[in-house]
C-alpha positions in Angstrom: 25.2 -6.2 31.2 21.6 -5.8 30.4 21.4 -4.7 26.4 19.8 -7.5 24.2 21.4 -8.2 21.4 19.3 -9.1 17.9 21.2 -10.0 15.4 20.3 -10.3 11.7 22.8 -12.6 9.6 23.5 -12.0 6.0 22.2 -15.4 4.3 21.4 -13.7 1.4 18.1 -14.4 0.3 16.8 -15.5 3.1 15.8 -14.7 6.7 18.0 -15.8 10.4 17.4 -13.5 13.0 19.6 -14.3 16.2 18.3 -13.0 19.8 20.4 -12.9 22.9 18.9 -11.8 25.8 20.9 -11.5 29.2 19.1 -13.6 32.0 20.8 -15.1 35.1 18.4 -17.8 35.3 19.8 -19.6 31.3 22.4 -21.2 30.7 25.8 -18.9 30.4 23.7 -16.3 31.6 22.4 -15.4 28.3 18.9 -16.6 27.0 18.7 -17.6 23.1 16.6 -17.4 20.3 16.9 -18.3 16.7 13.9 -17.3 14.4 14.8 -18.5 10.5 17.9 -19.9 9.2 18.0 -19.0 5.8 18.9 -21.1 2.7 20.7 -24.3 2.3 21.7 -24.3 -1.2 25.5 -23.6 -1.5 25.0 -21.6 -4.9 23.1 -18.9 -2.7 26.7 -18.6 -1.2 29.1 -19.1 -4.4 29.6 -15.1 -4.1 30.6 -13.8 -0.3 31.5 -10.7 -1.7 28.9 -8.9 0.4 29.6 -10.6 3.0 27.3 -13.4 3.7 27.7 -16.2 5.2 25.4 -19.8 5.8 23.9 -19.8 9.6 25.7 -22.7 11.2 29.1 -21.0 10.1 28.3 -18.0 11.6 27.1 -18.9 14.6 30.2 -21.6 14.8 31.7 -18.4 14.7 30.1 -15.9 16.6 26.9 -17.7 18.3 26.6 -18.4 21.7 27.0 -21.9 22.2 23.2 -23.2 23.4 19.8 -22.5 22.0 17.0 -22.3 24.1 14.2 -21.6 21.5 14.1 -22.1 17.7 11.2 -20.4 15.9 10.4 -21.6 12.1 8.6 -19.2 10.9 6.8 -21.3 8.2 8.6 -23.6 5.8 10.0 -22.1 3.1 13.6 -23.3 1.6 15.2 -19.5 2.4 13.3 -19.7 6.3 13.9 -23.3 7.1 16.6 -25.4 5.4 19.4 -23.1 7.0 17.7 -24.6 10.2 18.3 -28.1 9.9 22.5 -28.0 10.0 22.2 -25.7 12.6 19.9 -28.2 14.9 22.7 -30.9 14.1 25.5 -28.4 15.9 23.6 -26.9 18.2 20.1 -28.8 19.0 17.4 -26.4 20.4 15.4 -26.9 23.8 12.2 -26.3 21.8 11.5 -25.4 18.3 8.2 -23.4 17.5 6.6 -23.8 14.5 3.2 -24.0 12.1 2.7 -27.2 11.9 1.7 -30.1 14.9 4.6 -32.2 15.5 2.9 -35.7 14.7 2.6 -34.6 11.3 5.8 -33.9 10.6 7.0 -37.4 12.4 4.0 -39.5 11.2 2.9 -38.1 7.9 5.5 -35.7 6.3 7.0 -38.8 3.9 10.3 -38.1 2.0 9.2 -36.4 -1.1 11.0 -37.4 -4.4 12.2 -33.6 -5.0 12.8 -34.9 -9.2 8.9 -34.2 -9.5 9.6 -30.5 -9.5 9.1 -28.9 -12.7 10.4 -25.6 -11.9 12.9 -23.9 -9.6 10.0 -22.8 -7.1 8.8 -26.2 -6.7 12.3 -27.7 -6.4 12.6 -25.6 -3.7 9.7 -25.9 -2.1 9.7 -29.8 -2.0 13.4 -29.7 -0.9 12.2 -27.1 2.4 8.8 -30.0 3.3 11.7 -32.2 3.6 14.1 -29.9 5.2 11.0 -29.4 7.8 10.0 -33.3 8.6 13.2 -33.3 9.4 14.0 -30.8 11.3 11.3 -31.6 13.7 12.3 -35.5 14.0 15.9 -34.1 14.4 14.8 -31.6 17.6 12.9 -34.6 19.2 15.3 -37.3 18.7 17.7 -34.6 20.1 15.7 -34.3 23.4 14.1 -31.4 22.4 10.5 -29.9 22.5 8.4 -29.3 19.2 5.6 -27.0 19.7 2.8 -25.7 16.9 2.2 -22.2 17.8 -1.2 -21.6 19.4 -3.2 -18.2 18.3 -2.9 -15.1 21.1 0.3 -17.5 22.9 1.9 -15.0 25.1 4.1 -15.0 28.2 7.5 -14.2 29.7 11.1 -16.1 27.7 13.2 -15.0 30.2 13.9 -12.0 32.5 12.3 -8.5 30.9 11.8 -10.3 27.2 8.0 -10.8 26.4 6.5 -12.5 23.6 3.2 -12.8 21.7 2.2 -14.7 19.1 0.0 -12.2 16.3 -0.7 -14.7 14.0 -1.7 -17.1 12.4 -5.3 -17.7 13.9 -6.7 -20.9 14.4 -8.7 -21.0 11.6 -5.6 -20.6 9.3 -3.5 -23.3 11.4 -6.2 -25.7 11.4 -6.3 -25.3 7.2 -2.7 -25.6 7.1 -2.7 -29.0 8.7 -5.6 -30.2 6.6 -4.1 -28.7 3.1 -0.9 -30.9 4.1 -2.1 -33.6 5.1 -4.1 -33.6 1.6 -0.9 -33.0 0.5 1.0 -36.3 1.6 -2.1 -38.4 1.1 -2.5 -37.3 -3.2 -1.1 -40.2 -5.4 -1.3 -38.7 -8.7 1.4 -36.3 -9.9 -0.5 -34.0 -11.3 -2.6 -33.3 -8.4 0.1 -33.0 -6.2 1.9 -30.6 -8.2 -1.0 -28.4 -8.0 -1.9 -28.8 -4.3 1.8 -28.2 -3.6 1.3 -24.9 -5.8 -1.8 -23.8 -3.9 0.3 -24.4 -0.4 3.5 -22.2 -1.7 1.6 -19.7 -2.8 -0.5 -18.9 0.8 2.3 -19.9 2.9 3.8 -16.4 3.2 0.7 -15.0 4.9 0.6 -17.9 7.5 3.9 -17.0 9.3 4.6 -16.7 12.5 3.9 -13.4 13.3 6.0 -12.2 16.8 5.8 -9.3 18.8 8.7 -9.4 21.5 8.8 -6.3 24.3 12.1 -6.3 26.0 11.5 -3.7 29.0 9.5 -1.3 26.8 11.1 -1.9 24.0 8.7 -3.4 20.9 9.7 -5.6 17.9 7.7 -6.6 15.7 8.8 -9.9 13.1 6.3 -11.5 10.9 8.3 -13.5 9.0 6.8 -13.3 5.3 3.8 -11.7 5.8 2.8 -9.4 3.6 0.4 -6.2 4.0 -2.9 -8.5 3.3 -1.6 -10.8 5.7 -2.2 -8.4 8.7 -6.1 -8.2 8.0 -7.5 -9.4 11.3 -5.1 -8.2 13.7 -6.0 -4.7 15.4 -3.4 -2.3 14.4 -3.0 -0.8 17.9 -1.4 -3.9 19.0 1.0 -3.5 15.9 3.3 -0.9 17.3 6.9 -1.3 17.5 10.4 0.5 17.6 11.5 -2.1 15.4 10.0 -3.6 12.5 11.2 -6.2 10.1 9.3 -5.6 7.1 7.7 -8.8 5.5 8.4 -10.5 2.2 11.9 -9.0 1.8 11.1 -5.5 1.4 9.1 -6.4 -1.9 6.3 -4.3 -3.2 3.6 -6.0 -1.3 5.7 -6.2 1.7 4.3 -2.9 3.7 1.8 0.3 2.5 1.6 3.4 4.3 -1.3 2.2 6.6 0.6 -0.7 7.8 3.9 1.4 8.4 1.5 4.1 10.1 0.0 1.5 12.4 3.6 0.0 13.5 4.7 3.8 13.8 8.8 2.3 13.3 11.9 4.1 14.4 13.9 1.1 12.9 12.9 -1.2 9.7 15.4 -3.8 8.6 14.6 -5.6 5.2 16.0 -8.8 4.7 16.9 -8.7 1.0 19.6 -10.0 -1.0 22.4 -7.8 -2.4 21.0 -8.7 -6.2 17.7 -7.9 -5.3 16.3 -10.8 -6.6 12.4 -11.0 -6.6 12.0 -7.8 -6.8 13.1 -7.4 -2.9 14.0 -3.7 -1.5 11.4 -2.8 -3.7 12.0 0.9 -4.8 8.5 2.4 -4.1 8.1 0.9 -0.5 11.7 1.9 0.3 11.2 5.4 -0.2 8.0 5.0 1.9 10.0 3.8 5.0 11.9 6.1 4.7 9.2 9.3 4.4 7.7 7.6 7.4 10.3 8.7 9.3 11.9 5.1 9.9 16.0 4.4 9.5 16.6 1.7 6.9 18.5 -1.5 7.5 19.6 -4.3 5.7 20.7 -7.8 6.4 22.3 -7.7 3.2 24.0 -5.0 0.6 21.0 -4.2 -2.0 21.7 -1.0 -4.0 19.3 1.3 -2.2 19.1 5.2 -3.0 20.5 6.9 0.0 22.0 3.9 1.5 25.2 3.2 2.1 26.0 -0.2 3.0 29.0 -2.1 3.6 29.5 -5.5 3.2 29.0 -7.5 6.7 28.0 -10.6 7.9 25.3 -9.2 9.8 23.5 -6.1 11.0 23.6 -5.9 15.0 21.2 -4.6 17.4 22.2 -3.6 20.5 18.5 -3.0 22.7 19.3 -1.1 26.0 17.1 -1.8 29.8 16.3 2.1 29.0 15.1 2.0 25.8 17.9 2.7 23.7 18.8 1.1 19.8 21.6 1.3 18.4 23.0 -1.1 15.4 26.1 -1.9 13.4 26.9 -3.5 10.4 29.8 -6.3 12.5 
């Protein structure tokens, strides 16, 4: 068998994207890669009606048994705290994230998650912890925890390259200083606000990954949005596939973006409630006059769109080229 399989589960609001990649040389014969776990809060859950479903019980269900590679694509609660039950049943080989491991086991203290003041912050301050300990959980494990390094490339396993877009150096470098800052403030009221000033640049310092398996481009920048793309040269943009960033929210793609990536395949990870604004209307209807098919990881109410409920859209990626998906 040589399809890849990409799976995108249906945690709601949220992003888990499972890869499965056929290579005689892993374990099973099938290489594995989990990028994002979604949520953690049960209430995001309370309603299954469209079919989703947390991480770990999926994959307890369906996943493959092993994980070679876990990717964080930065730490917010709907990217990261799905990750930490999921290390617990199944801990990773190596887990690639944002942030240098010795902060997260040396500086990223318990924070008292009371302080929040609001349903952002709560979150927020319940995903930093979620994160520390996630990373101590990998290592203690046995596993590898790796910060991403700008331009990383290379070969995961038989016909599946990778390479790392973003974030630059520059932008990793401020991230560790702004949290470190961060776990250093004593007063409440200046941490509130450097937490604030974190959350809100955080989505435009994912992870931005561009896999190629034997021809085949995808392209999965976590949250970045469309001014999160600014220093990356749009000819190395193109893909088949392209998860749009920030849910499918306004701000998520514009016609130059979706130009440069050139998709045959967008999937938009947003909730069926389309909360935040996600499967934005406008930028929707501009996939879709691109000449892109429209996916979903979830069951939004999108004109022209019929989608039934499912626990989570499957890609199968052929040797020759071919995509075909299914909501399973």
């Amino acid at each position: 068998m040589e399809d890849m399989k990409l799976s995108f589960v249906n945690v709601g609001y949220g992003e888990a994207i499972l890869l499965e990649c056929p290579d005689q040389a892993s374990r099973g014969g099938v290489f594995t890669m989990l990028i994002d776990g979604g949520g953690a809060d049960p209430a995001e859950f309370a309603d299954r009606s469209s079919g989703r479903i947390p991480l770990h019980e999926y994959l307890r269900a369906h996943g493959p048994g092993h994980l070679d590679l876990m990717v964080n694509t930065h730490p917010h609660e709907d990217h990261v705290s799905g990750l930490r039950p999921v290390a617990a049943m199944l801990p990773p080989a190596e887990l690639w994230q944002t942030l240098p491991p010795d902060l997260c086991r040396e500086r990223m203290r318990e924070l008292d998650v009371s302080l929040a003041r609001n349903l952002s912050q709560d979150k927020f301050l319940h995903a930093l912890n979620d994160c520390a300990a996630l990373s101590r959980a990998v290592e203690d494990a046995g596993g590898t925890v790796r910060r991403i390094e700008p331009g990383m490339s290379g070969e995961l396993c038989r016909g599946l390259r990778y390479t790392v877009l973003a974030p630059n150096g520059a932008q990793l470098r401020e991230l560790e200083e702004r949290f470190t800052a961060l776990y250093a403030e004593k007063d409440e009221e200046a941490f509130l606000q450097k937490l604030n000033e974190i959350d809100s640049q955080l989505n435009n310092r994912s992870i931005i990954l561009l896999l190629e398996y034997k021809g085949t481009r995808l392209l999965l920048p976590g949250d970045t949005n469309r001014a999160g793309y600014g220093e990356i040269d749009p000819a190395s943009l193109r893909a088949e596939l392209f998860k749009v960033g920030h849910h499918g929210q306004r701000d998520g793609a514009d016609d130059a973006l979706l130009a440069a990536v050139s998709p045959s395949a967008v999937v938009c990870c947003a909730s069926s409630d389309q909360r935040y604004h996600s499967a934005e209307e406008h930028l929707m209807r501009s996939i879709a006059d691109c000449g892109a098919k429209r996916f979903f990881s979830d069951c939004p109410p999108v004109v022209g769109e019929t989608i039934p409920p499912h626990s989570a859209l499957v890609f199968t990626i052929g040797a020759d080229g071919a995509i075909e998906a299914e909501y399973r």
